[in-house]
C-alpha positions in Angstrom: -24.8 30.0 59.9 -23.9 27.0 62.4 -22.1 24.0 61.8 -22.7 20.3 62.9 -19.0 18.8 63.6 -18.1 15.5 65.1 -18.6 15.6 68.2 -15.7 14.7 71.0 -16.4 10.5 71.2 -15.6 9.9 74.3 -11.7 8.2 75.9 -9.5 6.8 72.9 -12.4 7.6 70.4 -11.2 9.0 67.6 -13.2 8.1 64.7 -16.9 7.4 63.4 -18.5 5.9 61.1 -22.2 8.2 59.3 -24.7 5.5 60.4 -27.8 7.3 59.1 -29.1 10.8 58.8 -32.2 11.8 60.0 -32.6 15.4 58.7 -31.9 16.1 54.5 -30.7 19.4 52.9 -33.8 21.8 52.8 -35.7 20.3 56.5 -35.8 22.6 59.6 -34.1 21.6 62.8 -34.7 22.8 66.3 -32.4 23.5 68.7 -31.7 19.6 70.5 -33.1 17.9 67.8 -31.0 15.0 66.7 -29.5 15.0 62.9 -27.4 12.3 62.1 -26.9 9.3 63.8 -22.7 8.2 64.5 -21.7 5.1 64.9 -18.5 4.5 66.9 -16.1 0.8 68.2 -18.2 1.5 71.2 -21.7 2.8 70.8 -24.1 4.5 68.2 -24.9 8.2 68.9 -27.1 11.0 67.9 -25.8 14.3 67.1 -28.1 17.0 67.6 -28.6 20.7 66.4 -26.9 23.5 68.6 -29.4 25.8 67.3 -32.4 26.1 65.6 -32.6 26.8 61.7 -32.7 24.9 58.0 -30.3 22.5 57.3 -28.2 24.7 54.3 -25.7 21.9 53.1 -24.5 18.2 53.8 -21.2 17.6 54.5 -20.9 13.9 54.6 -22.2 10.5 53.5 -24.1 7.4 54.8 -21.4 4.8 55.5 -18.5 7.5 55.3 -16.1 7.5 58.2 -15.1 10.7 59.8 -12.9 12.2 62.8 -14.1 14.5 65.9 -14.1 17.9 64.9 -14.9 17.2 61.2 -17.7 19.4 59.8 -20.8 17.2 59.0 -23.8 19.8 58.2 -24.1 23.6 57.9 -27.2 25.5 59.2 -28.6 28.1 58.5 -30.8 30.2 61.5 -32.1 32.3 59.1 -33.5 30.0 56.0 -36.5 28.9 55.6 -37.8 25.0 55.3 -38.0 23.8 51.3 -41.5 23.5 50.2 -43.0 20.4 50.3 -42.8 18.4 46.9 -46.8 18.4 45.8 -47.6 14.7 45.4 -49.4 13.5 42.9 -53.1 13.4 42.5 -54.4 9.5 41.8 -57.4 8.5 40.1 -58.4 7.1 43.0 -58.8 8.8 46.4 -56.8 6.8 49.2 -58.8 4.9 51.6 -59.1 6.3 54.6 -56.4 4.8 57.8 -58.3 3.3 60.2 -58.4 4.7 63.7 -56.5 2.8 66.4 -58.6 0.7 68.3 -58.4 1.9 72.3 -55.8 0.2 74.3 -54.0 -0.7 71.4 -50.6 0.6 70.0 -51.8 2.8 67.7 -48.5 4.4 67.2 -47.3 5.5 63.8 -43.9 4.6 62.5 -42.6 7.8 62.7 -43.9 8.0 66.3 -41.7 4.3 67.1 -39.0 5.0 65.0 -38.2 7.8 67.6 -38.0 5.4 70.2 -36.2 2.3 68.0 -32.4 1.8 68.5 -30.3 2.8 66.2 -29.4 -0.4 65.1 -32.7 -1.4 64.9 -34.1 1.6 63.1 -31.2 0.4 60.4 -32.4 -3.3 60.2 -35.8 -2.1 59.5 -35.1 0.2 56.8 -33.0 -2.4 55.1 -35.5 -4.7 54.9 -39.0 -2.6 55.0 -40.0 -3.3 58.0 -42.8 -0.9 59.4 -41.8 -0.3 62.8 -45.3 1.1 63.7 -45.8 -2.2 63.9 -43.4 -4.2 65.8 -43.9 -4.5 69.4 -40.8 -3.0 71.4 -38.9 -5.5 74.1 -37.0 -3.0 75.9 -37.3 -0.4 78.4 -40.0 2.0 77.8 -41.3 -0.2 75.0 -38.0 0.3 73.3 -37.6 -1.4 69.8 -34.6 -3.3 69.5 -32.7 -5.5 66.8 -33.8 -8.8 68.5 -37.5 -7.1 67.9 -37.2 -6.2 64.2 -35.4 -9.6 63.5 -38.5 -11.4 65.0 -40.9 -9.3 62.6 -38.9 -10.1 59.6 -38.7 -13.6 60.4 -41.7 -14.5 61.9 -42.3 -17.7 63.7 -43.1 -21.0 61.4 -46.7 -22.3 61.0 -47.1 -25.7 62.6 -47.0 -28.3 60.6 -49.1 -31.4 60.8 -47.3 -34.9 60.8 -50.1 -36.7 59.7 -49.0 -38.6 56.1 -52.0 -39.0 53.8 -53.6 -42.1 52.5 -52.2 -43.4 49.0 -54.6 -44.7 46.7 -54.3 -47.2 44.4 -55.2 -45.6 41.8 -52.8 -42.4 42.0 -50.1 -44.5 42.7 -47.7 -44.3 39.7 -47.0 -47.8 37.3 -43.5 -48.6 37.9 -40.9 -49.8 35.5 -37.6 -52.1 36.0 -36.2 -49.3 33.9 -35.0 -46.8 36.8 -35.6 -43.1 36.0 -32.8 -40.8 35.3 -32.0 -38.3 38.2 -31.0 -35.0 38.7 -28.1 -34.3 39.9 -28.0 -30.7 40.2 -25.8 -28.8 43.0 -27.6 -25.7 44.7 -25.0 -22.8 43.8 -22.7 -21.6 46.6 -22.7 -18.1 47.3 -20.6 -15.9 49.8 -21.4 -12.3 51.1 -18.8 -9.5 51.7 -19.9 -7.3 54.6 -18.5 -4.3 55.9 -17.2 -4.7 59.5 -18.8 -2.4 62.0 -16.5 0.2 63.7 -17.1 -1.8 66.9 -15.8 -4.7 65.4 -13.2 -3.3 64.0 -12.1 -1.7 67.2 -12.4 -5.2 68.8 -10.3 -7.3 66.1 -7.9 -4.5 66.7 -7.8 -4.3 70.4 -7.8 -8.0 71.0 -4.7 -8.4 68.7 -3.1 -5.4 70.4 -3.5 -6.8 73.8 -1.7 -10.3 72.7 1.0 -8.4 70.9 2.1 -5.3 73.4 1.5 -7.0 76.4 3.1 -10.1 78.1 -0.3 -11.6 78.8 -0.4 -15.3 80.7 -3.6 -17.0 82.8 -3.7 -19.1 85.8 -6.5 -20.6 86.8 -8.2 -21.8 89.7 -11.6 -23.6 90.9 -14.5 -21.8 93.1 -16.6 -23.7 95.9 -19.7 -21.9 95.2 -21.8 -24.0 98.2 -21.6 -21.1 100.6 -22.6 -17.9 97.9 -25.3 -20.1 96.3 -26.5 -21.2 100.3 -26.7 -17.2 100.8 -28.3 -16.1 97.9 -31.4 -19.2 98.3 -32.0 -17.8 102.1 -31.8 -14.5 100.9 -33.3 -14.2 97.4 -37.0 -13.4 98.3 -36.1 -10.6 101.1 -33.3 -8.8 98.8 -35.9 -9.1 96.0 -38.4 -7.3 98.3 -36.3 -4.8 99.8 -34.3 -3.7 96.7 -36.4 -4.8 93.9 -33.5 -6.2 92.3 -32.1 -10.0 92.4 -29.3 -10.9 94.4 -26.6 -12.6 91.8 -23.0 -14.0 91.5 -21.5 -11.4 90.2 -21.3 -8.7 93.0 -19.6 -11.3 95.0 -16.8 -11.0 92.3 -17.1 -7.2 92.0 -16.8 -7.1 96.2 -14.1 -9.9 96.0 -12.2 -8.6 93.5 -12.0 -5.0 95.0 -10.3 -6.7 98.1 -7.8 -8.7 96.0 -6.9 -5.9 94.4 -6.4 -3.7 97.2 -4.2 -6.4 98.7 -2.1 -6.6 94.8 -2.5 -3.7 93.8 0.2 -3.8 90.7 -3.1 -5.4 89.1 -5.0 -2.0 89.4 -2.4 -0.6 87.8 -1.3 0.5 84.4 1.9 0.6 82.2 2.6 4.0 80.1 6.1 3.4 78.5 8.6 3.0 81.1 5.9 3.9 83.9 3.9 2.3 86.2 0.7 3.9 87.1 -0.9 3.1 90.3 -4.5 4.1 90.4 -6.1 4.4 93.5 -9.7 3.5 93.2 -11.5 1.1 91.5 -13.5 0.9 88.4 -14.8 -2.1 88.0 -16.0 -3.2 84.3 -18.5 -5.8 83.6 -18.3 -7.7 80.3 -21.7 -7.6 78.7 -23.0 -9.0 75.1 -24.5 -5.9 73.3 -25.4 -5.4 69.5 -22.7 -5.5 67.3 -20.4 -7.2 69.9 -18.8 -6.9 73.5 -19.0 -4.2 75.5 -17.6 -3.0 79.1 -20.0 -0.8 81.3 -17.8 0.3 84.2 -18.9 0.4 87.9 -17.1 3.6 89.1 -16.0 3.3 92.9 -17.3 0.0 93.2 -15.1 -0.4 96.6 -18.2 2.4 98.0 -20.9 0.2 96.8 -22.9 -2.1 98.9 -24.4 -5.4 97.1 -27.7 -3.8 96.4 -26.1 -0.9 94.2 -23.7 -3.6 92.6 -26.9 -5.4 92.0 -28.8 -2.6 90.7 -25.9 -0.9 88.7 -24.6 -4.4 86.5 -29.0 -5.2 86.0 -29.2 -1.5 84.3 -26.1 -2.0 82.5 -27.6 -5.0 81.0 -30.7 -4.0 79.5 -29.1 -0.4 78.4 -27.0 -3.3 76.3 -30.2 -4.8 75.4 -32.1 -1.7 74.9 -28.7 0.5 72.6 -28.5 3.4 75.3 -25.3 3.4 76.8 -23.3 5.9 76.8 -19.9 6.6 76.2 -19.2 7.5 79.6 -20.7 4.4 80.6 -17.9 3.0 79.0 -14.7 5.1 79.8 -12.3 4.1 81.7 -11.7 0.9 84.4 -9.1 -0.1 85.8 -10.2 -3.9 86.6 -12.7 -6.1 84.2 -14.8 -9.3 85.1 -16.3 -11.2 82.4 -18.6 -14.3 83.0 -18.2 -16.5 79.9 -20.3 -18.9 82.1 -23.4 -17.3 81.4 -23.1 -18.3 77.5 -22.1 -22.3 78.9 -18.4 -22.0 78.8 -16.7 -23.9 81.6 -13.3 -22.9 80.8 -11.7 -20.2 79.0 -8.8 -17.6 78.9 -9.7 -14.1 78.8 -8.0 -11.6 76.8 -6.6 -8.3 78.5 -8.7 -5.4 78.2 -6.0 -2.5 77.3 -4.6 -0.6 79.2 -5.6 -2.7 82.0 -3.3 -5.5 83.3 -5.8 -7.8 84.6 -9.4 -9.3 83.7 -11.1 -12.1 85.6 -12.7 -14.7 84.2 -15.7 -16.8 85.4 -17.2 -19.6 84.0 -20.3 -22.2 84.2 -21.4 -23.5 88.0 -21.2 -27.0 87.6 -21.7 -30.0 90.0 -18.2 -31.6 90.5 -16.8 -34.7 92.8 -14.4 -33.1 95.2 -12.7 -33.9 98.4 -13.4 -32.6 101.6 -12.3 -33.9 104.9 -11.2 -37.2 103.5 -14.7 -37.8 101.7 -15.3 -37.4 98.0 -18.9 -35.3 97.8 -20.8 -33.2 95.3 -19.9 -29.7 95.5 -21.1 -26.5 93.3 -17.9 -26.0 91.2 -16.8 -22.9 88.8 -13.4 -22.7 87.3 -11.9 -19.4 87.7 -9.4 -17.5 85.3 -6.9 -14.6 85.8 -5.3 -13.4 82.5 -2.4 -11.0 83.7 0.1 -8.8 81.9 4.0 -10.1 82.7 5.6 -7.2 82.7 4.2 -5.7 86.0 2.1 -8.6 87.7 4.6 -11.6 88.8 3.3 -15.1 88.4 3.3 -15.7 92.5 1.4 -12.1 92.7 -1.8 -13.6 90.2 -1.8 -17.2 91.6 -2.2 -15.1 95.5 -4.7 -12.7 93.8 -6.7 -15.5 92.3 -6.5 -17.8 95.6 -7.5 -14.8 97.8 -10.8 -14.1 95.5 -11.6 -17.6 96.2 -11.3 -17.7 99.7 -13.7 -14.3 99.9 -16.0 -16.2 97.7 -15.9 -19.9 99.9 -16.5 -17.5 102.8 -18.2 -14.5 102.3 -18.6 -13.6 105.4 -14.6 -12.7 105.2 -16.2 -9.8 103.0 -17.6 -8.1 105.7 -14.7 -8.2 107.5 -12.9 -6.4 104.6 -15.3 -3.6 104.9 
């Protein structure tokens, strides 16, 4: 016998939540083969079978929440598979399935639900979706929510606006006696729904974050004439060379690397009456995911040139997308970024992202009448925000971090010089 036990989540993971299983009491698993399907604050996981055999006994539910270590499923090397239930015969023999036409999908549902997210494996099943037949989005032709939420809601026929002749004749006699009405209200109705454990973890981090730490923001405003000049002379060439876009946000990543290097109390991280300085830099990138937030980190981004930057936030992005992060995509960071722009936000205060001290925030590009030289012109504008925690970081130490990240970004030649 073999047991299946939670498996070790991953930094300040403690706890999960039975998403779905995949095997039943009685089915034979190979060694690898995933089981049961975790869901976590940060991402949904597969556990798989250490070895080979018949799943003897189910420890756990669907929905129940359970701690690393905890036994989930015994198996047994030895046993054999239960027979298959007999089904039974119909009056009628089954028409036959039609082959798939060539070129087309012609995968079964089994064969897609193996390559479905989690998430969206779940949607479908709640609402009998056949996945067989809904076209994946992501990488690899992966199946995602966004996917199963455009089967089950499918676009809306057009309607014509053309109003049709009345006749005389169907038109109704009327009277100087009005008809009575109806009045009737359509009931109200309200849905209780369970909060995911990532959303959970995120009500209870963001309220941690404003309650342990002495959290304030400045603010500041971005000239981006000189990054967006760059990226226009240079966007087809990088695009050729790298296969990969050249964006705003490794200008950040690279700028913020410098500011930090020159304050570094906002790399750094408070453990009761300690200060810990950390010596590189893990920068994480705010991305929207499934189910909420979530904060890919760029290990050593102070080694990275712009193409890798580049590269490493576009994967990050679509592994969001796509539900395949991992957990040590997520550990760690010692600095965040988050672009609230992206979503149309023009000014906001980011919340700390604990343990860290400090979290950048950028915002919508926006044409803005400013002064230069004497002369009021059109400029490129972003407002910029630095949430900070008090008790290490000193008000003068943000306002310098924040100016110096714009100077690097007005001139970004300056980042060259930084190395």
């Amino acid at each position: 016998m073999s047991n299946i036990v939670v498996p070790t989540l991953g930094e300040s993971v403690v706890e999960a939540r039975i998403a779905r299983w995949l095997k039943k009491a009685g089915d034979r698993v190979e060694v690898g083969e995933p089981v049961v399907e975790l869901e976590t604050e940060k991402i949904d996981l597969e556990v798989s079978a250490e070895k080979g055999g018949v799943i003897a006994s189910i420890a756990r539910q669907e929905g129940e929440d359970v701690k690393i270590g905890e036994l989930l499923a015994v198996v047994d090397e030895n046993g054999a598979a239960a027979p298959a239930t007999p089904a039974v015969a119909s009056a009628a023999a089954p028409a036959p399935t039609p082959a798939a036409a060539p070129g087309g999908n012609g995968s079964a549902s089994a064969t897609t639900e193996g390559r479905a997210t989690p998430t969206a494996r779940r949607m479908a099943k709640d609402n009998d979706v056949d996945l067989g037949a809904v076209q994946g989005s992501g990488a690899a032709g992966r199946v995602t929510k966004q996917d199963v939420q455009k089967a089950i809601t499918p676009a809306p026929a057009p309607t014509s606006n053309k109003i049709a002749p009345t006749s005389p004749s169907t038109v109704a006699p009327t009277s100087s006696a009005l008809a009575p009405t109806s009045n009737k209200i359509a009931p109200r109705s309200e849905e209780r729904v369970r909060m995911s454990k990532r959303r959970q973890t995120i009500a209870r981090r963001l309220v941690e974050a404003q309650r342990t730490a002495a959290m304030l923001t400045t603010f500041n405003e971005v000239d981006m004439t000189a990054v967006m000049a760059l990226r226009e002379r240079q966007k087809e060439s990088f695009k050729k060379e790298f296969g990969v876009g050249l964006g705003i946000a490794s200008f950040f990543v690279k700028s913020a690397v410098a500011a930090l290097r020159a304050f570094p109390l906002l790399n750094a991280e408070v453990q009761g009456d300690e200060i810990v300085h950390k010596h590189y830099y893990d920068i994480g990138v705010a991305v929207g995911a499934e189910g909420g937030l979530v904060v890919p980190v760029i290990r050593d981004a102070d080694t990275l040139s712009f193409p890798q930057i580049e590269i490493a936030i576009r994967n990050f992005a679509t592994r969001a997308t796509d539900g395949t992060l991992t957990l040590e995509d997520l550990r760690g960071g010692t600095f965040t970024i988050t672009n609230g722009g992206v979503f149309g936000s023009l000014m906001s205060t980011p919340i700390l992202n604990p343990p860290q001290v400090g979290i950048l925030g950028l915002h919508k590009i926006q044409d803005r009448v400013v002064p230069i030289n004497g002369q009021a012109v059109i400029r490129p504008m972003m407002y910029v925000a630095l949430s900070y925690d008090h008790r290490i970081v000193d008000g003068r130490e943000a306002v310098q971090f924040l100016v110096k990240i714009k100077n690097f970004v007005e001139d970004p030649a300056r980042l060259l010089l930084e190395g």
